[in-house]
C-alpha positions in Angstrom: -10.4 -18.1 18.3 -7.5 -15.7 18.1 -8.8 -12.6 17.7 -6.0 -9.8 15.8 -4.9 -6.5 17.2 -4.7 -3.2 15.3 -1.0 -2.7 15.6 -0.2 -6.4 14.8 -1.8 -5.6 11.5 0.2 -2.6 10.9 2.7 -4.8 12.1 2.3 -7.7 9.4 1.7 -5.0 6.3 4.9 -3.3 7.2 6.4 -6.8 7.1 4.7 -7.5 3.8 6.0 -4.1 2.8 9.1 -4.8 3.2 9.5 -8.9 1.8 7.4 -7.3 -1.6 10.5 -4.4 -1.9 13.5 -7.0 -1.2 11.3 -9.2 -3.6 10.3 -7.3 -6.4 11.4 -9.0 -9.0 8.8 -12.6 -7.7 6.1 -11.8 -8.2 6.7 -8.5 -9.7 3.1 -7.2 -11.0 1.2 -8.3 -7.5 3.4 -6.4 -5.6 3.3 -3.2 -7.8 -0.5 -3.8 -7.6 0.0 -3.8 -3.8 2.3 -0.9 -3.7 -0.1 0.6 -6.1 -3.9 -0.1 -4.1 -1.9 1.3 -0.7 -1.2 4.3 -2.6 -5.0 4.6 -3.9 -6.5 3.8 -0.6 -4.1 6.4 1.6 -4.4 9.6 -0.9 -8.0 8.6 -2.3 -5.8 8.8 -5.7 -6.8 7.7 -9.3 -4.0 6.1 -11.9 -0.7 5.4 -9.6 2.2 4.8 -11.1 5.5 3.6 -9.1 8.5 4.0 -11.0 11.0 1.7 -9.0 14.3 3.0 -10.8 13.5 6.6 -10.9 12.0 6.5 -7.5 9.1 8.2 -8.5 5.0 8.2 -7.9 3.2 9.4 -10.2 -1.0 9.9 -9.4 -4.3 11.8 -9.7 -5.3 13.7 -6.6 -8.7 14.8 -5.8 -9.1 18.5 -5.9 -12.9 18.5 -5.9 -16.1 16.9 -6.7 -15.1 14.4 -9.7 -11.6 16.8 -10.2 -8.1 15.7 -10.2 -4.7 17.1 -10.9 -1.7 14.9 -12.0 1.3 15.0 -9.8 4.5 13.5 -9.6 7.1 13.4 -7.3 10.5 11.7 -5.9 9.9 9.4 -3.3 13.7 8.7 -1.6 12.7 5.4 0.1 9.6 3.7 -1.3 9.6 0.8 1.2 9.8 3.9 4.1 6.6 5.6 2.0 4.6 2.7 2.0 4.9 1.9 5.2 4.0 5.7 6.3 0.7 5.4 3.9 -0.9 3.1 6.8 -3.8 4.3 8.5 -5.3 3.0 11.6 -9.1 3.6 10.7 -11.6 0.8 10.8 -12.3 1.0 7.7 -8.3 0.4 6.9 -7.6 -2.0 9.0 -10.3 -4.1 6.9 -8.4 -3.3 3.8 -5.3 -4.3 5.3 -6.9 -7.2 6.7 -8.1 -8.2 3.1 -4.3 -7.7 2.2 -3.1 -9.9 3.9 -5.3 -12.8 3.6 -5.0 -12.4 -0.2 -1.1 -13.1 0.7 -1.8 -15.7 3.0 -0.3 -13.9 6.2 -2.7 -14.4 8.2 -4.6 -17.7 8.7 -8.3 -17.4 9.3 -9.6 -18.3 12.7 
């Protein structure tokens, strides 16, 4: 049974990052909900929005107890962003893990 490290599955999101932003265009609405559920999961954020062109996020932070503020801002390098929105937490790397067996990267033991 091959068992997978932490950093390889950093490794393989960052990978899958990447192919979904050369790729946006197969595909198109997975990926965004991809792009979209990494944004959720890193800031805790309601209702993200990626605007590819404009290269901007727009999202619902938590500012308290059932309270959140919109925000928007310019993101130069969404792929770069993405990537930086990984966190190494159990909890996480189960997310990720999910990720990428919905994609098919990795193949179950």
């Amino acid at each position: 049974m091959n068992t997978i490290t932490t950093p390889e599955i950093i490794d393989q999101v960052k990978d899958l990052i990447s192919y979904s932003i050369i790729n946006k265009n197969v595909e198109k609405s997975n990926f965004q909900t991809m792009h979209r559920a990494l944004v959720k999961k890193y800031f805790d954020a309601k209702h993200v929005n990626i605007d590819y062109q404009e290269q901007t996020i727009d999202l619902k932070l938590p500012v308290g107890q059932n309270k959140y503020t919109q925000i928007t801002f310019e993101c130069q390098n969404i792929e770069r962003f993405l990537k930086s929105c990984l966190k190494k937490d159990d909890k996480s790397i189960f997310f990720y893990q999910s990720l990428l067996n919905h994609y098919n990267i990795i193949s179950a033991a």
